[in-house]
DSSP file (Angstrom, degrees, kcal/mol; ACC not computed):
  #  RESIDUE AA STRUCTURE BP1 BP2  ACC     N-H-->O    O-->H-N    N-H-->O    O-->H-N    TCO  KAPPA ALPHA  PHI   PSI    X-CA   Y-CA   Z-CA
    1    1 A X              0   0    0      0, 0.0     2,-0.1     0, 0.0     0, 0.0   0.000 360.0 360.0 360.0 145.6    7.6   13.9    7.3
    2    2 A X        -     0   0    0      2,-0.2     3,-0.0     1,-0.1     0, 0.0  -0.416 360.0-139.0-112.4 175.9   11.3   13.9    7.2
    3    3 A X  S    S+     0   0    0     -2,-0.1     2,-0.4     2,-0.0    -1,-0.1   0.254  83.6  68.5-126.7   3.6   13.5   14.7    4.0
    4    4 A X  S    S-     0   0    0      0, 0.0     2,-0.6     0, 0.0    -2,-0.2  -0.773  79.1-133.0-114.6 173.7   16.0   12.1    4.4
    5    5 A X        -     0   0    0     -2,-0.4     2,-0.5     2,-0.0    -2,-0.0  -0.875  18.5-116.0-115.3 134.4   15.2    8.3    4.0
    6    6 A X    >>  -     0   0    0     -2,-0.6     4,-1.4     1,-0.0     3,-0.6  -0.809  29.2-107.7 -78.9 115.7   16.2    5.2    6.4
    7    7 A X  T 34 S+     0   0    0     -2,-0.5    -1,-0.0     1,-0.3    -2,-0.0   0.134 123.7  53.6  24.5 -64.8   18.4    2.4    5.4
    8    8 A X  T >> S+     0   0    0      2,-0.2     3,-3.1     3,-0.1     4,-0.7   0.967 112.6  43.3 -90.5 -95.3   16.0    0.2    5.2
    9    9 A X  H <> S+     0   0    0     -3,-0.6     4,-2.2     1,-0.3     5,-0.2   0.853 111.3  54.3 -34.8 -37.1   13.8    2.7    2.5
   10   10 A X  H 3X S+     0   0    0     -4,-1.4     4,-0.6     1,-0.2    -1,-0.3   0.711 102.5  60.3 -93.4   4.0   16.7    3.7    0.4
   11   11 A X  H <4 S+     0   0    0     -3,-3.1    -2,-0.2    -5,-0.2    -1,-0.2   0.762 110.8  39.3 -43.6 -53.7   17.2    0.1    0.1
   12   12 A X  H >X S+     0   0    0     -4,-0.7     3,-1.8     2,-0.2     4,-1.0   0.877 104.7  60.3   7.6 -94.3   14.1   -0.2   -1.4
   13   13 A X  H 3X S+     0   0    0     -4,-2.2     4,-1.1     1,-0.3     2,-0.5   0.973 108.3  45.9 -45.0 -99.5   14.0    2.6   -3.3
   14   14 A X  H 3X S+     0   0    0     -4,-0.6     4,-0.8    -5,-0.2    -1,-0.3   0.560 113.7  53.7 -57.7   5.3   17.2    1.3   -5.4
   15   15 A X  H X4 S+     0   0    0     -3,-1.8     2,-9.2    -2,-0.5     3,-2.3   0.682 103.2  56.0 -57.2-105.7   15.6   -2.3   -5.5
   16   16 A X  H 3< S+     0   0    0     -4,-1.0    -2,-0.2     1,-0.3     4,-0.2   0.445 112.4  37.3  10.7 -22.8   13.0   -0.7   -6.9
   17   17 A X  H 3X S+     0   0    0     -2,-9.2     4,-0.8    -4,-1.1    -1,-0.3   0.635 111.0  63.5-115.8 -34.5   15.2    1.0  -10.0
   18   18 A X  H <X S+     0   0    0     -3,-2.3     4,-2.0    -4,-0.8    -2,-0.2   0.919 104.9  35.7 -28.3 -67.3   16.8   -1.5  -10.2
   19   19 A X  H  > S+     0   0    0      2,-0.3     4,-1.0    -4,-0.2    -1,-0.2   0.562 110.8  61.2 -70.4 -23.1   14.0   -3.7  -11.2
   20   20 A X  H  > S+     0   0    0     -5,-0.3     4,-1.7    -3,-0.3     5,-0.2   0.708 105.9  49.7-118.2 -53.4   12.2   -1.1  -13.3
   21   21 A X  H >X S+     0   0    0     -4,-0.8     3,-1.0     2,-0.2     4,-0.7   0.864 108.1  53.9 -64.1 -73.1   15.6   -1.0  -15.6
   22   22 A X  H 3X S+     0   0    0     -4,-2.0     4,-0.9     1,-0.3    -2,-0.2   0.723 106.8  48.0  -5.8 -59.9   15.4   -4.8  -15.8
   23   23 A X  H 3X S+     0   0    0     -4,-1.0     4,-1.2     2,-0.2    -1,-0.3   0.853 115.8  54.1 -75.7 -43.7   11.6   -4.4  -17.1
   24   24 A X  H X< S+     0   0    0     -4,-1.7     3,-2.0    -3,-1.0    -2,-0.2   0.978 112.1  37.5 -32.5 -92.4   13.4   -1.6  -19.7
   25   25 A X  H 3< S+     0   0    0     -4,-0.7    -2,-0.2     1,-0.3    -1,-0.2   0.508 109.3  63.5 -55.8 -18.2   15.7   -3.5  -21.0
   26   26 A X  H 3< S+     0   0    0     -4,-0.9     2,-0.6    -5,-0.4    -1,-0.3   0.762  91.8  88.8 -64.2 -46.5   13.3   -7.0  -21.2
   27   27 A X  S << S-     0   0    0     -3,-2.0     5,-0.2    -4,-1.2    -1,-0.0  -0.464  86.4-120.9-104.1 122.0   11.2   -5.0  -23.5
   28   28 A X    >>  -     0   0    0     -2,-0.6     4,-1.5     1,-0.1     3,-0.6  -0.130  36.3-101.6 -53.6 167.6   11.9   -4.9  -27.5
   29   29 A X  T 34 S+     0   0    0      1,-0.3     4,-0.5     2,-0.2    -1,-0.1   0.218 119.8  64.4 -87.0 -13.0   12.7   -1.5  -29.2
   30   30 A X  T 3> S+     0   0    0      2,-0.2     4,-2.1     3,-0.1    -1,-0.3   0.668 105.7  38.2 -67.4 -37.3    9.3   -1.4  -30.4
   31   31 A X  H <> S+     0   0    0     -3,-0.6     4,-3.2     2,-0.2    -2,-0.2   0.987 111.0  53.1 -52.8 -66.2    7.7   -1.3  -27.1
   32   32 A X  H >X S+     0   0    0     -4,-1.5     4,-1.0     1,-0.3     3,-0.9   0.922 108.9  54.3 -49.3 -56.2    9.8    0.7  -25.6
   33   33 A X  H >4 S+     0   0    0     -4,-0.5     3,-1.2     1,-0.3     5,-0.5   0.912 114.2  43.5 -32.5 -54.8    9.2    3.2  -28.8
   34   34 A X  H 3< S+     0   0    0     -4,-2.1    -1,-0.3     1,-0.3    -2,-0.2   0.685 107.4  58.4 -86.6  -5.3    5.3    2.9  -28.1
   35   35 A X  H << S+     0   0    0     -4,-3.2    -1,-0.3    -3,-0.9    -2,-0.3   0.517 111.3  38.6-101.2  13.9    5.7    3.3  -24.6
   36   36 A X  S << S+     0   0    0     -3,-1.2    -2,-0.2    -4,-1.0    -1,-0.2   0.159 113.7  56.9-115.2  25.8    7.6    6.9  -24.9
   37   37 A X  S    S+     0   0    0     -4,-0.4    -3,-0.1    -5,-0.2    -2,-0.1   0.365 116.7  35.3 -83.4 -55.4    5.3    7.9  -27.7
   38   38 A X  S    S+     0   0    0     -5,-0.5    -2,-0.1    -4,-0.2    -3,-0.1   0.928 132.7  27.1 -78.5 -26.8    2.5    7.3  -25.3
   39   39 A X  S    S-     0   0    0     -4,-0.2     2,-3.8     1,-0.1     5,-0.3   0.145  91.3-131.3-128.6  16.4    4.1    8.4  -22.1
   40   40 A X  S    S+     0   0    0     -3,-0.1     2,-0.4     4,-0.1    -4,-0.1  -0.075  79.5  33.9  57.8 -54.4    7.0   11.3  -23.1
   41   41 A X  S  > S-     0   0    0     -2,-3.8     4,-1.3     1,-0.1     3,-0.3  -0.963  77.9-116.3-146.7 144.5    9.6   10.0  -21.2
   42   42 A X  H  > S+     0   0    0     -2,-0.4     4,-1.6     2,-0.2     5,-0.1   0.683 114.8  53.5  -2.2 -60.4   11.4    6.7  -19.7
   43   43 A X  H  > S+     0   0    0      1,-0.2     4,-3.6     2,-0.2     5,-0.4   0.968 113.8  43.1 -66.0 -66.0   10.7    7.6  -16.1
   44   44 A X  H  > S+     0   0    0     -5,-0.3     4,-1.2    -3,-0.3    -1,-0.2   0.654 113.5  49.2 -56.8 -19.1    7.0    8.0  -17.0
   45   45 A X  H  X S+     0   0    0     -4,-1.3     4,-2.3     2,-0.2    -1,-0.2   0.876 115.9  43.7 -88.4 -37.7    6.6    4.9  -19.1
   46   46 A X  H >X S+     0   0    0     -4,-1.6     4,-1.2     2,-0.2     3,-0.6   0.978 113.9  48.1 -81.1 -36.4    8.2    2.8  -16.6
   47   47 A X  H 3X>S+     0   0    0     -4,-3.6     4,-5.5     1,-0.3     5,-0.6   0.991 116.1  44.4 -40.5 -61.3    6.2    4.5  -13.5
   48   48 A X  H 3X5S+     0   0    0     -4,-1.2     4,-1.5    -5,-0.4    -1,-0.3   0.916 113.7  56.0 -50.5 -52.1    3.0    3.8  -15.9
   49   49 A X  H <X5S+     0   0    0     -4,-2.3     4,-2.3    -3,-0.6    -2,-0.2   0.971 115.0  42.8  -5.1-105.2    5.1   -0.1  -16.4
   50   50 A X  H  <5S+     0   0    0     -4,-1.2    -1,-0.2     1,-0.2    -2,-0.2   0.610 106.3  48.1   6.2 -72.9    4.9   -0.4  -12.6
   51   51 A X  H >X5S+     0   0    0     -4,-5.5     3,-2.8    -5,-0.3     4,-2.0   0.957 103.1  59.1 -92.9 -28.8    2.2    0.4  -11.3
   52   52 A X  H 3X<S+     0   0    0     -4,-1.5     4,-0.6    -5,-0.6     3,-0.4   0.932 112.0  50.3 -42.8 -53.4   -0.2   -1.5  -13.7
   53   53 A X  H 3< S+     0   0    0     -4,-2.3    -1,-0.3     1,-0.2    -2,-0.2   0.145 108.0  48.5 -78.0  29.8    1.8   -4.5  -12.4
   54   54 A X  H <4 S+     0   0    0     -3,-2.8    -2,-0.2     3,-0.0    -1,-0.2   0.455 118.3  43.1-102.0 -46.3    1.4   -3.5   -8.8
   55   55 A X  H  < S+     0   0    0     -4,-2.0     2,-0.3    -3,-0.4    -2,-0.2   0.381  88.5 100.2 -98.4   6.5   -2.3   -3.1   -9.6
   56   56 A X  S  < S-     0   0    0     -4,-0.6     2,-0.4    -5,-0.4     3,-0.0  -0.711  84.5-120.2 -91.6 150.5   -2.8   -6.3  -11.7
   57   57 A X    >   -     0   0    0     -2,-0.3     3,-1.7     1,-0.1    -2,-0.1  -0.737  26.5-113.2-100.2 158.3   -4.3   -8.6   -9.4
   58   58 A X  T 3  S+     0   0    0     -2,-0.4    -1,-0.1     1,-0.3    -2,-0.0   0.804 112.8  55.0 -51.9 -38.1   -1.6  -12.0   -9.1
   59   59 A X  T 3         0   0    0      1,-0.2    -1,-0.3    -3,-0.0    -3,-0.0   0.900 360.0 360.0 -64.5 -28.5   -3.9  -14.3  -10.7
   60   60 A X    <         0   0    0     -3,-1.7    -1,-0.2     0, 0.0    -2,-0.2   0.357 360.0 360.0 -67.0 360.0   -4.5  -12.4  -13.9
């Protein structure tokens, strides 16, 4: 394992924050309320945000 990231991955990676601020800002002031009530912090709400739609299967 390396400690720097390839072109290509940190490419990625800032799609990837990108889109997860998108999904932020999409979501009313209540949500966003119950999801750092439930989860402490931004970073965790959207991680939790994330992967549930990673793991949701495309039909659902």
């Amino acid at each position: 394992m390396t400690d720097s990231f390839s072109e290509t991955q940190a490419s990625v990676l800032i799609g990837t924050a990108e889109k997860m601020i998108e999904v932020w800002n999409r979501l009313s002031a209540d949500k966003q309320a119950a999801l750092l009530a439930r989860f402490g912090t931004q970073e965790n709400a959207l991680a939790a945000l994330v992967t549930t739609q990673l793991l949701t299967p495309k039909d659902a």
